[in-house]
C-alpha positions, 0 to 999 in steps of 0.5 A: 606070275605074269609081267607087264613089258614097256619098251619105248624105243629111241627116236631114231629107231627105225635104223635100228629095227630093221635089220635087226627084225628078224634076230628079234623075232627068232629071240621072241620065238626062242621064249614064245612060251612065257609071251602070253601076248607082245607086239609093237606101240605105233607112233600116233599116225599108225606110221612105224613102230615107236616101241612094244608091249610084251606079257610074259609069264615067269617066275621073277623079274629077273627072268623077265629081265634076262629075255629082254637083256638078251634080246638083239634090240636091247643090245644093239640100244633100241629101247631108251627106256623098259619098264616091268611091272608085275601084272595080275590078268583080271578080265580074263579071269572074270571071263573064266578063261586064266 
């Protein structure tokens, strides 16, 4: 099943995004085969990053969770807020290409 990841990041998060980038990026590479799509929200003026939206295909949210839970961003308190949705991929499924 796939899942719709929010991840809103605190207001001060710059501080903690940056030193910690790289440990995130080898944790999303860790899980690089469940992530059928990921990357940043940006703040409105294009400026720096507010938060990211993750696609993960898996067999529960649980699942789901344990990646995020055990991502360096989560731990360190990043994300004031992560929201999980299961998600069904309608276009490309019209498109022919699910």
């Amino acid at each position: 099943m796939l899942y719709m990841v929010y991840l809103e990041d605190v207001p001060d998060n710059m501080a903690i995004r940056k030193p910690l980038l790289e440990a995130h990026m080898a944790h999303m590479a860790r899980h690089a085969q469940a992530i059928r799509l990921g990357g940043p929200i940006m703040r409105d003026d294009g400026s720096a990053p507010a938060g990211g939206v993750l696609v993960i295909e898996a067999e529960s949210r649980q699942a789901v969770l344990d990646i995020i839970s055990s991502d360096p961003y989560y731990r360190a308190g990043l994300w004031a807020q992560v929201r999980i949705h299961a998600f069904r991929d309608l276009i490309n499924t019209w498109r022919g290409n699910a």
